[in-house]
C-alpha positions, 0 to 999 in steps of 0.5 A: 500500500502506498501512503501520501504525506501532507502538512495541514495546520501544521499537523502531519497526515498520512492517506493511502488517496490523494487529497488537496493539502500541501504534499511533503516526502516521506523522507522530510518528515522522519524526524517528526515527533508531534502527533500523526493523523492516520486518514480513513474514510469509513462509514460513520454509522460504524466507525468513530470519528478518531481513535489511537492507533495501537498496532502496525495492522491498524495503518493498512486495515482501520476499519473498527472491529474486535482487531483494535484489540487483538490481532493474530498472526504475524505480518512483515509491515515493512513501516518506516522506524519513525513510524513504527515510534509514533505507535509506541508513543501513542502519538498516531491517531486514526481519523475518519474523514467521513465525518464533515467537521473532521478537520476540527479535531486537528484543533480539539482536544479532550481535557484529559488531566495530567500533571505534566501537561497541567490541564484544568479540572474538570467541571462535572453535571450529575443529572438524576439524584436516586440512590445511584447518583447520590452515592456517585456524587458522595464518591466524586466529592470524597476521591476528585478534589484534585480533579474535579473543580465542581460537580453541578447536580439536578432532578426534577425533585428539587428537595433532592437536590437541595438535599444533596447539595447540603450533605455532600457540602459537608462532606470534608475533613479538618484538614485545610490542604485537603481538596473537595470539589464544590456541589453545585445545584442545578434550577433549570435544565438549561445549564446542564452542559455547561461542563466538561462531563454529563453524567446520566443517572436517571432509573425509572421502572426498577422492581421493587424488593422481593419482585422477581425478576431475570435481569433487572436491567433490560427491564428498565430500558424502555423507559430509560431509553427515552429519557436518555434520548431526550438529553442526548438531543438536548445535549446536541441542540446545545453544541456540547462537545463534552463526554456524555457519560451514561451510568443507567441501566442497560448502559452499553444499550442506552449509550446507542440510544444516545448516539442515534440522536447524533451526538458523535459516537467519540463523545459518549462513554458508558460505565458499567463495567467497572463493577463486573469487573470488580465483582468477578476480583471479590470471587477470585479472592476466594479461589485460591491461586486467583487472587491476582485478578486485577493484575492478569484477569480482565472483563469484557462486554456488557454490563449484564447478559454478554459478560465476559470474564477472563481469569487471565489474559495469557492463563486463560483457564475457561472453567474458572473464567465461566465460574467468574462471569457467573458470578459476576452477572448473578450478584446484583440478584444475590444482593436484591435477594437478601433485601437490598438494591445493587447500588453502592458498589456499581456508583462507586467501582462503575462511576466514581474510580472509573470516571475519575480515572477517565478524567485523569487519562488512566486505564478505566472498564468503560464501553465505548464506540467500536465498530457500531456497537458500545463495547465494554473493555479497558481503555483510557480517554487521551487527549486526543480521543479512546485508546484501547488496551491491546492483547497480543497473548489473548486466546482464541477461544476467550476471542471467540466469546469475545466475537459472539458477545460483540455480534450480539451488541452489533444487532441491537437497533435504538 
C-alpha cells in the first residue's frame, strides 16, 4: 500500500488517496515527533470519528472491529522506524474523514488531566439524584478534589437536590490542604452542559424488593431509553462537545440510544463495567491461586447478559473464567435477594474510580464506540480521543466469546 504525506495546520497526515493539502516526502518528515493523523474514510454509522492507533495492522486495515484489540498472526509491515515510534508513543491517531467537521479535531482536544501537561479540572453535571447518583456524587466529592473543580447536580425533585447539595457540602475533613470539589445545584435544565462531563443517572421502572425478576436491567430500558434520548438531543441542540457519560441501566444499550440522536459516537462513554469487573476480583479472592485478578484477569462486554470474564489474559483457564462471569452477572440478584438494591458498589467501582480515572487519562472498564456497537473493555480517554488496551497473548477461544458477545451488541437497533 502506498501512503501520501501532507502538512495541514501544521499537523502531519498520512492517506493511502490523494487529497488537496500541501504534499511533503516521506523522507522530510522522519524526524517528526508531534502527533500523526492516520486518514480513513469509513462509514460513520460504524466507525468513530478518531481513535489511537495501537498496532502496525491498524495503518493498512482501520476499519473498527474486535482487531483494535487483538490481532493474530504475524505480518512483515515493512513501516518506516519513525513510524513504527509514533505507535509506541501513542502519538498516531486514526481519523475518519467521513465525518464533515473532521478537520476540527486537528484543533480539539479532550481535557484529559495530567500533571505534566497541567490541564484544568474538570467541571462535572450529575443529572438524576436516586440512590445511584447520590452515592456517585458522595464518591466524586470524597476521591476528585484534585480533579474535579465542581460537580453541578439536578432532578426534577428539587428537595433532592437541595438535599444533596447540603450533605455532600459537608462532606470534608479538618484538614485545610485537603481538596473537595464544590456541589453545585442545578434550577433549570438549561445549564446542564455547561461542563466538561454529563453524567446520566436517571432509573425509572426498577422492581421493587422481593419482585422477581431475570435481569433487572433490560427491564428498565424502555423507559430509560427515552429519557436518555431526550438529553442526548438536548445535549446536541446545545453544541456540547463534552463526554456524555451514561451510568443507567442497560448502559452499553442506552449509550446507542444516545448516539442515534447524533451526538458523535467519540463523545459518549458508558460505565458499567467497572463493577463486573470488580465483582468477578471479590470471587477470585476466594479461589485460591486467583487472587491476582486485577493484575492478569480482565472483563469484557456488557454490563449484564454478554459478560465476559477472563481469569487471565495469557492463563486463560475457561472453567474458572465461566465460574467468574457467573458470578459476576448473578450478584446484583444475590444482593436484591437478601433485601437490598445493587447500588453502592456499581456508583462507586462503575462511576466514581472509573470516571475519575477517565478524567485523569488512566486505564478505566468503560464501553465505548467500536465498530457500531458500545463495547465494554479497558481503555483510557487521551487527549486526543479512546485508546484501547491491546492483547497480543489473548486466546482464541476467550476471542471467540469475545466475537459472539460483540455480534450480539452489533444487532441491537435504538
Amino acid at each position: 500500500m502506498q501512503f501520501y504525506y501532507y502538512y495541514y495546520k501544521n499537523k502531519l497526515l498520512i492517506s493511502d488517496t490523494h487529497l488537496p493539502f500541501r504534499s511533503i516526502e516521506e523522507k522530510t518528515v522522519s524526524t517528526y515527533r508531534g502527533y500523526i493523523y492516520r486518514l480513513v474514510n469509513e462509514n460513520t454509522d460504524s466507525s468513530k470519528m478518531c481513535y489511537y492507533v495501537t498496532h502496525p495492522s491498524q495503518i493498512f486495515s482501520p476499519r473498527e472491529s474486535l482487531k483494535l484489540i487483538r490481532y493474530k498472526g504475524s505480518v512483515d509491515y515493512n513501516l518506516p522506524d519513525w513510524l513504527l515510534k509514533s505507535i509506541e508513543e501513542n502519538r498516531l491517531i486514526c481519523l475518519n474523514t467521513a465525518y464533515p467537521d473532521w478537520t476540527e479535531k486537528l484543533d480539539h482536544i479532550f481535557p484529559v488531566f495530567h500533571d505534566n501537561i497541567g490541564f484544568r479540572k474538570w467541571n462535572l453535571t450529575v443529572v438524576g439524584l436516586g440512590d445511584v447518583g447520590g452515592s456517585l456524587i458522595t464518591g466524586l466529592r470524597i476521591l476528585g478534589g484534585k480533579y474535579i473543580n465542581t460537580i453541578s447536580i439536578y432532578d426534577h425533585d428539587k428537595n433532592k437536590i437541595k438535599r444533596w447539595e447540603y450533605e455532600c457540602n459537608q462532606v470534608t475533613d479538618s484538614n485545610t490542604n485537603s481538596l473537595f470539589p464544590r456541589i453545585l445545584p442545578l434550577k433549570s435544565e438549561e445549564d446542564l452542559f455547561k461542563s466538561d462531563m454529563f453524567i446520566f443517572c436517571i432509573s425509572t421502572g426498577v422492581p421493587e424488593i422481593g419482585k422477581k425478576v431475570s435481569d433487572v436491567r433490560l427491564i428498565q430500558f424502555e423507559g430509560n431509553s427515552k429519557i436518555v434520548k431526550s438529553y442526548a438531543q438536548k445535549a446536541k441542540d446545545c453544541d456540547f462537545h463534552g463526554t456524555f457519560a451514561v451510568v443507567s441501566d442497560p448502559v452499553d444499550l442506552l449509550c446507542k440510544s444516545a448516539v442515534s440522536t447524533g451526538l458523535l459516537p467519540d463523545q459518549i462513554r458508558g460505565y458499567g463495567l467497572g463493577v463486573m469487573n470488580a465483582r468477578a476480583n471479590y470471587y477470585s479472592q476466594k479461589l485460591n491461586g486467583h487472587e491476582n485478578f486485577l493484575e492478569e484477569g480482565r472483563s469484557f462486554g456488557p454490563h449484564g447478559e454478554g459478560l465476559i470474564v477472563a481469569n487471565s489474559i495469557k492463563n486463560y483457564n475457561e472453567e474458572i473464567s465461566n465460574y467468574l462471569t457467573e458470578k459476576a452477572k448473578k450478584a446484583n440478584i444475590y444482593m436484591r435477594s437478601i433485601g437490598f438494591k445493587p447500588y453502592i458498589a456499581p456508583a462507586l467501582s462503575s462511576g466514581a474510580f472509573s470516571i475519575i480515572n477517565t478524567i485523569k487519562g488512566d486505564w478505566n472498564y468503560s464501553s465505548t464506540f467500536l465498530g457500531g456497537a458500545f463495547m465494554g473493555c479497558r481503555n483510557r480517554l487521551l487527549p486526543y480521543g479512546t485508546q484501547l488496551e491491546y492483547y497480543k497473548d489473548m486466546k482464541e477461544p476467550l476471542f471467540c466469546k469475545l466475537e459472539e458477545s460483540y455480534k450480539q451488541l452489533l444487532k441491537f437497533k435504538p
